[in-house]
ROKEPA-310224 format. One record per residue (C-alpha): residue number from 1; residue in one letter; x, y, z. Coordinates in Angstrom, 1 decimal, always signed. Layout:
# ROKEPA-310224
    k  r       x       y       z
  NUM  a       X       Y       Z
...
END
This chain:
# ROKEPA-310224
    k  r       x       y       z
    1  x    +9.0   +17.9   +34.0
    2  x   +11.5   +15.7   +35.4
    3  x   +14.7   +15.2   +33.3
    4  x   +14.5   +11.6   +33.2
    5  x   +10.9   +11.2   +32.1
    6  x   +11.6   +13.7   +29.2
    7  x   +14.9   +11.4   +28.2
    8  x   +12.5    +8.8   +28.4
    9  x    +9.8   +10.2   +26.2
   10  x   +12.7   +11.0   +23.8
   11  x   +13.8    +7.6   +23.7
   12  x   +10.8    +6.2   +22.9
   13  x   +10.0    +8.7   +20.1
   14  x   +13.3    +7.9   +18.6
   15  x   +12.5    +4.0   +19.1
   16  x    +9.1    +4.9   +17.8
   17  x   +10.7    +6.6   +14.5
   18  x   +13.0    +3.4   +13.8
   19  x   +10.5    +1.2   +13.7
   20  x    +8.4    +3.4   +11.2
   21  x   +11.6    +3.2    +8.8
   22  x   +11.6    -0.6    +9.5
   23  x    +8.0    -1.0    +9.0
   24  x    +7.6    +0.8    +6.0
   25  x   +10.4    -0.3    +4.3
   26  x    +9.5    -3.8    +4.6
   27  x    +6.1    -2.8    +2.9
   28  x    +8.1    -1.9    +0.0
   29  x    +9.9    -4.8    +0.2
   30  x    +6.7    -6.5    +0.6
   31  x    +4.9    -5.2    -2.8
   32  x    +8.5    -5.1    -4.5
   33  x   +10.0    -8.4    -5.7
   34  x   +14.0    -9.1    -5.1
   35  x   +14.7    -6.0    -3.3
   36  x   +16.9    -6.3    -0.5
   37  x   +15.6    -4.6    +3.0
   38  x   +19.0    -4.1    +4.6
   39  x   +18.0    -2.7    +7.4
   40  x   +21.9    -2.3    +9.3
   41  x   +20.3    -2.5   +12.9
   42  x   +19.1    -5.9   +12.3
   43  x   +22.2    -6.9   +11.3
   44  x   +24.3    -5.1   +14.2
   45  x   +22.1    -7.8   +16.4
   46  x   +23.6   -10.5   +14.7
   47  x   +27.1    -9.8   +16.2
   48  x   +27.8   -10.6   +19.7
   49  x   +28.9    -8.3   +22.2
   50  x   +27.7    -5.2   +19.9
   51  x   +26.6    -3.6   +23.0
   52  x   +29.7    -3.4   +24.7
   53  x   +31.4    -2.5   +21.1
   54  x   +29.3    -0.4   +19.8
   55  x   +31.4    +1.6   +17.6
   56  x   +33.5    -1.3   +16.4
   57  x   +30.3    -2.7   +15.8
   58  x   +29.3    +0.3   +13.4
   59  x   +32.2    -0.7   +11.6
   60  x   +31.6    -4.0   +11.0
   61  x   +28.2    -3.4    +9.9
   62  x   +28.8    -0.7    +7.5
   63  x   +31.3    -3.3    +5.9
   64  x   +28.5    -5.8    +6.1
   65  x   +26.1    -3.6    +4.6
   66  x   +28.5    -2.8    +2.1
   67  x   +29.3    -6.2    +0.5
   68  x   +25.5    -7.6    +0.5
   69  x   +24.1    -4.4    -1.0
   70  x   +27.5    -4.8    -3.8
   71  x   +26.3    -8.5    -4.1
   72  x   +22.6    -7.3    -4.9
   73  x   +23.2    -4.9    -7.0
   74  x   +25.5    -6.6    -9.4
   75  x   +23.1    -9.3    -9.9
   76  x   +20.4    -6.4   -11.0
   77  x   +18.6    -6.2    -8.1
   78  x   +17.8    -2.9    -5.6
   79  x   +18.6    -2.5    -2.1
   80  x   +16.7    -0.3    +0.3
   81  x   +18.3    +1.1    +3.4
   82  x   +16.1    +1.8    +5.8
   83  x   +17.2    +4.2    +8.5
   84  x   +15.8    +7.2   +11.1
   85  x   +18.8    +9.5   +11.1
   86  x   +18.6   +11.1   +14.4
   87  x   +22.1   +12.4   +14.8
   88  x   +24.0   +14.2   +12.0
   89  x   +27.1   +11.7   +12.2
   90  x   +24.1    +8.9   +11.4
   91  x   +23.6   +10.8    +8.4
   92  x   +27.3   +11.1    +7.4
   93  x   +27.6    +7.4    +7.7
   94  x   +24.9    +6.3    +5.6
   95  x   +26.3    +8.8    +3.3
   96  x   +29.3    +7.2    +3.5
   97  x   +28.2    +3.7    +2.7
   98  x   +26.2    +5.2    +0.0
   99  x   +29.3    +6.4    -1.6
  100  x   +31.0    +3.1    -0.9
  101  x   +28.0    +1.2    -2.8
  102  x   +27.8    +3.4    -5.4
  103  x   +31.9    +3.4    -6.1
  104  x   +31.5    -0.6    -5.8
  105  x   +28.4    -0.6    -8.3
  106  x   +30.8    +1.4   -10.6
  107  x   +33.5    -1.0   -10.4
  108  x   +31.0    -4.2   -10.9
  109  x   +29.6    -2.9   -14.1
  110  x   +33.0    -1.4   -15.7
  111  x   +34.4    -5.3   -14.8
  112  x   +34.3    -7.5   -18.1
  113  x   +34.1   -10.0   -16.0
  114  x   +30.8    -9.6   -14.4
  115  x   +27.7   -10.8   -16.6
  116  x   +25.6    -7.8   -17.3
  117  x   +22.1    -8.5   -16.4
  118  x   +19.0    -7.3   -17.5
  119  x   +16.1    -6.0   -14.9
  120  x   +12.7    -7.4   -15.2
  121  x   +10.1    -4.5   -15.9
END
């Protein structure tokens, strides 16, 4: 087999195996009231040029990410994060962010500042 049609047979799986992630998590999202479906690759599409900059586009996005799923969370809602994690730097970055989120979820309900609020069942 040629090397360029097993690339492309790779691509697509991978392409195929994003837009599972996507797809099911918007079911949740679908059957799950006021959670967020922050899905980062839809949101690296809303910055220009993120093709040419893609890894200062990473950046920006995890920063995105960051803030809106801090935002959710301190008003008592949950945030989903859908994501096929095809390399293991992918991986280290969402585990990144999830550390981020989790120190800024820390800080937002230690803040006296910040109405606690309650969860609906």
């Amino acid at each position: 087999m040629e090397t360029s049609v097993l690339a492309r047979r790779m691509e697509t799986s991978v392409l195929a195996r994003r837009m599972e992630t996507s797809v099911l998590a918007q079911m949740y999202v679908d059957e799950h009231p006021c959670v967020l479906n922050l899905d980062v690759d839809q949101l690296r599409l809303l910055i220009g040029g993120w093709r040419e900059r893609f890894a200062e586009t990473v950046e920006l996005v995890r920063a995105m990410a960051v803030a809106m799923a801090r935002t959710h969370l301190s008003a008592g809602h949950d945030v989903g994060m859908p994501q096929y994690l095809g390399r293991l730097s992918e991986a280290a970055l969402i585990h990144r962010t999830y550390e981020a989120m989790t120190t800024a979820l820390e800080r937002c309900r230690s803040d006296p500042c910040v109405p606690s609020r309650r969860r609906a069942p």
